[in-house]
C-alpha positions as a Markdown table, in Angstrom:
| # | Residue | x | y | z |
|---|---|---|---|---|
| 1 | Unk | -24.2 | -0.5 | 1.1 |
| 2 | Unk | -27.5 | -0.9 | 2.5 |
| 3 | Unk | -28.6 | -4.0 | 4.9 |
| 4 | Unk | -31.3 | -5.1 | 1.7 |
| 5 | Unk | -28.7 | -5.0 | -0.6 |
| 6 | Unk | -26.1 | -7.6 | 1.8 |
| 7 | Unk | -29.1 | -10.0 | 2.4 |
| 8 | Unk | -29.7 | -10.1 | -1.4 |
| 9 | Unk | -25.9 | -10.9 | -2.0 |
| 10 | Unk | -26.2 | -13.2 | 0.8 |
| 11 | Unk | -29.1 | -15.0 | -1.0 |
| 12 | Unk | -27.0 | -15.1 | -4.2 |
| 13 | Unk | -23.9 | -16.9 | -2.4 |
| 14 | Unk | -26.1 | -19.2 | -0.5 |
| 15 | Unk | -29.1 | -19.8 | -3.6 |
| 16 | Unk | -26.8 | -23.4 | -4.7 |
| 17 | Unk | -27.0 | -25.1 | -1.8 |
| 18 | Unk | -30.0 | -24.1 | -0.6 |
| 19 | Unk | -31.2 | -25.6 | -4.0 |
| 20 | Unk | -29.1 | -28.5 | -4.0 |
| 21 | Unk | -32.0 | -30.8 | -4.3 |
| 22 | Unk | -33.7 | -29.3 | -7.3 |
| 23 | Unk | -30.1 | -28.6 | -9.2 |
| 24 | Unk | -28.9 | -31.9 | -9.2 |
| 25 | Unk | -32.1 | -33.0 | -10.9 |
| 26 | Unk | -30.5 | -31.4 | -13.8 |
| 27 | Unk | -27.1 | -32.9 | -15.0 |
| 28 | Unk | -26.0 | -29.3 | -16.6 |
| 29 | Unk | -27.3 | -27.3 | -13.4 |
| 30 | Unk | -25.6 | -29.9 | -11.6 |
| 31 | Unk | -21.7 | -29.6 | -13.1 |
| 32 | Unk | -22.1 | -26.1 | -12.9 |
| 33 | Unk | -22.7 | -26.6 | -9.5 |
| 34 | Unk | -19.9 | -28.9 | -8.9 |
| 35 | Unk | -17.7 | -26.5 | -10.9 |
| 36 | Unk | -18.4 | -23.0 | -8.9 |
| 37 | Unk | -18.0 | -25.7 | -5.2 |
| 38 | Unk | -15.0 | -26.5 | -6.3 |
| 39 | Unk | -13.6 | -23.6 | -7.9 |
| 40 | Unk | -14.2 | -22.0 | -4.6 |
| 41 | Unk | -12.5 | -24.4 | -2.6 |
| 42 | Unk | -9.4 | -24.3 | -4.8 |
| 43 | Unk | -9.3 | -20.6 | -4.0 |
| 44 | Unk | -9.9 | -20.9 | -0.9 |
| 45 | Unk | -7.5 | -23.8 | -0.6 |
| 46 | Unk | -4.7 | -21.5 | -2.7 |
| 47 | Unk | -5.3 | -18.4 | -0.6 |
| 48 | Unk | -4.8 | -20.8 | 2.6 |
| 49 | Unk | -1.6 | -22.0 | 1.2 |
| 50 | Unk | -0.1 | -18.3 | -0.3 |
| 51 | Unk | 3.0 | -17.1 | 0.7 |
| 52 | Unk | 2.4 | -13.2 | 1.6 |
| 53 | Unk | 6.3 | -12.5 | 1.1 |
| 54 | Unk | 6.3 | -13.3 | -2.4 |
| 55 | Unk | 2.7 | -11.8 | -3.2 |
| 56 | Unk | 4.3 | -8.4 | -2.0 |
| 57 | Unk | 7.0 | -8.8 | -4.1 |
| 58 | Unk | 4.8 | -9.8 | -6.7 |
| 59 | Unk | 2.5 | -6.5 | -5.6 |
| 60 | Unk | 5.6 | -4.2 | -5.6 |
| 61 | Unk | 6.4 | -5.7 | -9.1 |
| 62 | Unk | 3.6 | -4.8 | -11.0 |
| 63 | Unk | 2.7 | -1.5 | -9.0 |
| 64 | Unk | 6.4 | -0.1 | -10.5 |
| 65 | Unk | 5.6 | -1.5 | -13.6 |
| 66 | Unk | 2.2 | 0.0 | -13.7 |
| 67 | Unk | 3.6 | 3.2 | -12.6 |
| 68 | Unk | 6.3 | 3.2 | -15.3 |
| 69 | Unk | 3.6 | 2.8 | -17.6 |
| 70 | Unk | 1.5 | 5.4 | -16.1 |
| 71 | Unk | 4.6 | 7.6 | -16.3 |
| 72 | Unk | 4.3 | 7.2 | -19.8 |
| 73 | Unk | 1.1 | 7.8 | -21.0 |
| 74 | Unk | 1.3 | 11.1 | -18.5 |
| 75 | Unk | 4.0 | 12.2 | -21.0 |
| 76 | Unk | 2.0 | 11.2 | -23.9 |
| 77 | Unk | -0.8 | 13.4 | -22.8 |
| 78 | Unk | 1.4 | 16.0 | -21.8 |
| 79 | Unk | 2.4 | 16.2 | -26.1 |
| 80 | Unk | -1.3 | 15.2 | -26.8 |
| 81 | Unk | -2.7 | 18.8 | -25.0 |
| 82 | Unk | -5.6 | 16.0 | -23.7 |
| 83 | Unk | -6.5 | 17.2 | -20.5 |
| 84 | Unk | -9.0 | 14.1 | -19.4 |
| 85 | Unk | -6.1 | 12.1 | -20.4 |
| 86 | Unk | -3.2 | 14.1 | -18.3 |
| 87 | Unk | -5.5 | 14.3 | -15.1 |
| 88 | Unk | -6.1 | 10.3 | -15.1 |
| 89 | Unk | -2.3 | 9.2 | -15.9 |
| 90 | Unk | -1.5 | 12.0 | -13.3 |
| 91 | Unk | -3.7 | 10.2 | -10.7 |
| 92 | Unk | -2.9 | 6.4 | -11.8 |
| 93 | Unk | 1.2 | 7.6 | -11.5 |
| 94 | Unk | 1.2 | 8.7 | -8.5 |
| 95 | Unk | -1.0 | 6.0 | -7.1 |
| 96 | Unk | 1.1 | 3.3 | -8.4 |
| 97 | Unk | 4.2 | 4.9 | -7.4 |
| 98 | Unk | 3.3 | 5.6 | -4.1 |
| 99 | Unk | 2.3 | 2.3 | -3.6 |
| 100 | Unk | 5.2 | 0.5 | -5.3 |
| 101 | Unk | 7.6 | 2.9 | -2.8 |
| 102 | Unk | 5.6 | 2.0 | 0.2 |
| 103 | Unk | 6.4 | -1.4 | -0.1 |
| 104 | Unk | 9.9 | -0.8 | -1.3 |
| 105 | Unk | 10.5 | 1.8 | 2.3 |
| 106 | Unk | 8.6 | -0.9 | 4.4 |
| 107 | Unk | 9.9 | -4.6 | 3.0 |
| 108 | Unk | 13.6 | -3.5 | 0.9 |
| 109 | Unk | 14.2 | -0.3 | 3.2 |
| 110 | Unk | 17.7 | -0.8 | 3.1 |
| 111 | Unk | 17.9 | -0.6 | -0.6 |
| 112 | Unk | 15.0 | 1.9 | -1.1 |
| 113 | Unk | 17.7 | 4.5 | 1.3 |
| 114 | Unk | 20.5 | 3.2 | -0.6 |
| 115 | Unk | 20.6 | 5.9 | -3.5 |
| 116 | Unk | 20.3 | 8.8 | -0.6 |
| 117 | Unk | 22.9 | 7.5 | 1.2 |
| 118 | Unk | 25.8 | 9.3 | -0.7 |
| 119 | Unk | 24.1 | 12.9 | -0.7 |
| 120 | Unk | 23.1 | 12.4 | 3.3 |
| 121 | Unk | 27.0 | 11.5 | 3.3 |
| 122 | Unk | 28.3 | 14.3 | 1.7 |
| 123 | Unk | 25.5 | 17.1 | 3.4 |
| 124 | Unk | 27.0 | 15.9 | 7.1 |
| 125 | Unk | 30.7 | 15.9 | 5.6 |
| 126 | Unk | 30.4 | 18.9 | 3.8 |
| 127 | Unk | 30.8 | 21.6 | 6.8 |
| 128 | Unk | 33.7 | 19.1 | 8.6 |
| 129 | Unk | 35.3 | 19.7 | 4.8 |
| 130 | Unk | 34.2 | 23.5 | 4.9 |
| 131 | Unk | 36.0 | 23.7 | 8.7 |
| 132 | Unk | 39.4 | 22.0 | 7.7 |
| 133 | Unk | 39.5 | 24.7 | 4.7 |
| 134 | Unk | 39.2 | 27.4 | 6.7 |
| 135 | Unk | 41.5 | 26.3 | 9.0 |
| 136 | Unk | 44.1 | 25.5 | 5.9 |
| 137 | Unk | 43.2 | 29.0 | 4.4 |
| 138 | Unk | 41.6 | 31.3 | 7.1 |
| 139 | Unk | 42.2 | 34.6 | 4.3 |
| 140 | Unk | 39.6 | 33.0 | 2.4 |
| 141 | Unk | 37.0 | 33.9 | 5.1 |
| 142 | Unk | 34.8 | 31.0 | 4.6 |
| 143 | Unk | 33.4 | 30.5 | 8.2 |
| 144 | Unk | 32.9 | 34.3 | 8.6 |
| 145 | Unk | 30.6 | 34.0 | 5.5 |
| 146 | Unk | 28.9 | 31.3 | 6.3 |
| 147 | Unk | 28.4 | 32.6 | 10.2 |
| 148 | Unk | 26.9 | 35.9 | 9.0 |
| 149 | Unk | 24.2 | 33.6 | 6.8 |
| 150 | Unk | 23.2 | 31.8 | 10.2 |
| 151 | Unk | 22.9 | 35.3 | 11.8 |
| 152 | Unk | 18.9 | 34.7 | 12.2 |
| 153 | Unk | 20.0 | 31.8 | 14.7 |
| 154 | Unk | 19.6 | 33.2 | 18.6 |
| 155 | Unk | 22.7 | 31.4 | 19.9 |
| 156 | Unk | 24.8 | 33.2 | 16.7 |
| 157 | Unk | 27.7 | 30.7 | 16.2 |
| 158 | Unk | 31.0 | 32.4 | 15.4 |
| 159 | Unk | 33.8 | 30.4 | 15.7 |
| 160 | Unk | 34.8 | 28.5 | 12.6 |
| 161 | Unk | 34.0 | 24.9 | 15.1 |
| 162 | Unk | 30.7 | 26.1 | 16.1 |
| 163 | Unk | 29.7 | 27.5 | 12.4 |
| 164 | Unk | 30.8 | 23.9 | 11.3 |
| 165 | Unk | 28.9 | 22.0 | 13.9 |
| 166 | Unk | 25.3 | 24.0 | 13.8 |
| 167 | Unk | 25.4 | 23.5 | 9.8 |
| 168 | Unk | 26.1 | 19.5 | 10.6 |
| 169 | Unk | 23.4 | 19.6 | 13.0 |
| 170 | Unk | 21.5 | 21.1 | 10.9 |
| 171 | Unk | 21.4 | 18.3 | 8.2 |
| 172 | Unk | 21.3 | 15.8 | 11.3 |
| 173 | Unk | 17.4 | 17.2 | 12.0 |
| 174 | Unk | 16.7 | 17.8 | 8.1 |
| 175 | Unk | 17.4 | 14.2 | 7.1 |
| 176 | Unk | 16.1 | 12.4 | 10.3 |
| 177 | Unk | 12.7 | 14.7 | 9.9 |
| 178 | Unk | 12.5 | 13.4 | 6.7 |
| 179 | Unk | 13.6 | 10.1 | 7.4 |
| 180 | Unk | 10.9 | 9.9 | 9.9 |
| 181 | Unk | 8.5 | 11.6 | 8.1 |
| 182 | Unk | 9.2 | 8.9 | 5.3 |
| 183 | Unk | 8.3 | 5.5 | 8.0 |
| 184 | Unk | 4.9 | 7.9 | 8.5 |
| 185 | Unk | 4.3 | 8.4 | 5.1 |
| 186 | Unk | 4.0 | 5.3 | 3.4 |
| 187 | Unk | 4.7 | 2.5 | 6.0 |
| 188 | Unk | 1.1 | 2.5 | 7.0 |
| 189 | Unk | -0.3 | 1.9 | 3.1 |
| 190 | Unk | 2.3 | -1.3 | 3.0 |
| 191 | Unk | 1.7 | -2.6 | 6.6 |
| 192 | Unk | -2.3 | -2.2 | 5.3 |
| 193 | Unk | -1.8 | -4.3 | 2.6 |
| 194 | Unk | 0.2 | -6.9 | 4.5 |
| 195 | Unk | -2.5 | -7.2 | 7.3 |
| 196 | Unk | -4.9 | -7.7 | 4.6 |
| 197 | Unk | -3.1 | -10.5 | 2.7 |
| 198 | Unk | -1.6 | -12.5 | 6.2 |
| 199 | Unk | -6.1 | -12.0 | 7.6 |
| 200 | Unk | -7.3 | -13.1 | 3.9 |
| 201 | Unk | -5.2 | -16.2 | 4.6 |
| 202 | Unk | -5.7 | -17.1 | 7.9 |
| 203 | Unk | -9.6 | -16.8 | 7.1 |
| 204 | Unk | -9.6 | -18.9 | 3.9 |
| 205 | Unk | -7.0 | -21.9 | 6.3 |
| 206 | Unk | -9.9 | -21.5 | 8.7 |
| 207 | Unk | -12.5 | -22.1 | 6.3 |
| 208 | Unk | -10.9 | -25.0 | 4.8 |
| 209 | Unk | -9.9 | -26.5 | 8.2 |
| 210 | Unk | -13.8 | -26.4 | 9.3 |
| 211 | Unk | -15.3 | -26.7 | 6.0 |
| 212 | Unk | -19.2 | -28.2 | 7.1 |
| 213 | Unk | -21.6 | -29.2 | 4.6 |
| 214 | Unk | -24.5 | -29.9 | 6.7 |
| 215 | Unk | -23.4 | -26.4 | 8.1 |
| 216 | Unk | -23.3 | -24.9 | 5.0 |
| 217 | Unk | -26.4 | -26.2 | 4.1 |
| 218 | Unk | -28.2 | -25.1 | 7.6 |
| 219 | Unk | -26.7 | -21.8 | 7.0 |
| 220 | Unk | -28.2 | -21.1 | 3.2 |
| 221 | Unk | -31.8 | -22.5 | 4.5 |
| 222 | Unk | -31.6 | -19.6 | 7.4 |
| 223 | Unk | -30.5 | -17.3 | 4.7 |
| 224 | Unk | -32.3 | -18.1 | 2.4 |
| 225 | Unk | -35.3 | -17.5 | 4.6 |
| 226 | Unk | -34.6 | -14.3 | 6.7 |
| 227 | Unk | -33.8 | -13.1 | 3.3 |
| 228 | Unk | -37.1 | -13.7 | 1.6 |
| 229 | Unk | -39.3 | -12.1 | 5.0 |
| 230 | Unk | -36.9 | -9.3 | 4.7 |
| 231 | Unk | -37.5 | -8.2 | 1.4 |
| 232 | Unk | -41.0 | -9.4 | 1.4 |
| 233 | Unk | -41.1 | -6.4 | 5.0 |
| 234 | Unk | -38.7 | -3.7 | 3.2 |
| 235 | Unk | -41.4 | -3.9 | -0.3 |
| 236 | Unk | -44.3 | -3.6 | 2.2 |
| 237 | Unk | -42.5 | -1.0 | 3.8 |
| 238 | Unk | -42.1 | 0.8 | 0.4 |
C-alpha cells in the first residue's frame, strides 16, 4: 500500500467529523452519522468486552466445518474431472484443516494426541512383546532376524535385550521428532491468531476507556488537512 493511498483512507475515516458542522444541517446526513458513531462504538465496545477463549473455539469450529466442507467439494471435483475446481477445494482443504488442527494441537492438545496414543503405545510395547517371545520360543529366531535388519547400525546390537531396546529407542526418537516437529508446525499459526484477537481487544478497551471527542475532532481537522496538501503535492508531482 502506498503512503497516498493510507492518507486517502485516512480522510475517508476522519471526513464525518471533520464535517460535523455541515452534516448535521441535514437531518438524513445527520442519522446516518449518528448511526455509523455508534455502530462503531458498539464494535468497539463488543470487541473490548470479547472473550478470546470462546472466539477460538468458535474459530476452530467453523475452520473444521469449513474444511469438512472443503473435503467435500475436493471429492466432487475429483468425479467432475474440473481441474480449476480440484486445485481451489485442494487449497481451501488444507487451509482450513490446517488451521482448525492448529488450534486443536495448541488449545485441546491433550485430545488432539488422544487418537495417537494407542499406536505410540503399541510401537514402544511392541519390541518388549517381540523380546518376551523370543525368550518363550528362542527356535523361532525372532531377535536374530530382527538384529540382521539393524545390521546398517554401527554399534550392531545382538543380543535379544539390546535388539529389543534399540528398536524401542528407536520409536522413542521417531515419535518425540514428530511430536516436536508437531508444537513447530502449527503452534505458531494458533498462538498468531491468539495474539491478534487478546491486541484487537486490548486496543478497542483502550479506545473506549479514552474515547475524546474534541480529540477526535482535532485529529480529523489535522487529517483532513495534511491530506489535502498531500495529494494536492503528489498530483503536482505527477
Amino acid at each position: 500500500m502506498k503512503f497516498a493511498d493510507l492518507v486517502t483512507i485516512l480522510m475517508v475515516l476522519t471526513f464525518l467529523p471533520f464535517n460535523e458542522g455541515i452534516i448535521a444541517k441535514s437531518p438524513r446526513w445527520k442519522k446516518l452519522a449518528d448511526l455509523i458513531e455508534i455502530g462503531t462504538l458498539k464494535a468497539f465496545t463488543w470487541r473490548a468486552n470479547a472473550n478470546v477463549t470462546n472466539e477460538l473455539e468458535v474459530l476452530e469450529r467453523y475452520f473444521k466445518r469449513a474444511s469438512i466442507v472443503a473435503g467435500a467439494i475436493f471429492l466432487l471435483a475429483f468425479f467432475l474431472k474440473s481441474q480449476p475446481l480440484f486445485l481451489w477445494s485442494s487449497l481451501a482443504f488444507g487451509t482450513c484443516y490446517f488451521a482448525w488442527f492448529s488450534f486443536k494441537w495448541t488449545f485441546k492438545h491433550k485430545e488432539a494426541i488422544q487418537p495417537f496414543a494407542p499406536m505410540v503405545g503399541y510401537s514402544l510395547a511392541g519390541p518388549w512383546a517381540l523380546f518376551a517371545l523370543d525368550y518363550l520360543s528362542p527356535e523361532a529366531g525372532l531377535m536374530k532376524a530382527l538384529a540382521q535388519l539393524l545390521a546398517f547400525l554401527p554399534f550392531h546390537p545382538q543380543t535379544p535385550f539390546l535388539v529389543a531396546l534399540t528398536l524401542f529407542l528407536f520409536f522413542v526418537a521417531f515419535f518425540a521428532f514428530y511430536y516436536l516437529f508437531g508444537w513447530f508446525m502449527f503452534s505458531p499459526f494458533a498462538y498468531l491468531v491468539l495474539a491478534g484477537l487478546k491486541a484487537s481487544r486490548a486496543t478497542s478497551a483502550f479506545l473506549v476507556r479514552h474515547f475524546n471527542r474534541n480529540l477526535l475532532n482535532d485529529v480529523s481537522v489535522f487529517v483532513q488537512l495534511f491530506g489535502l496538501v498531500y495529494l494536492y503535492w503528489v498530483g503536482r508531482q505527477g
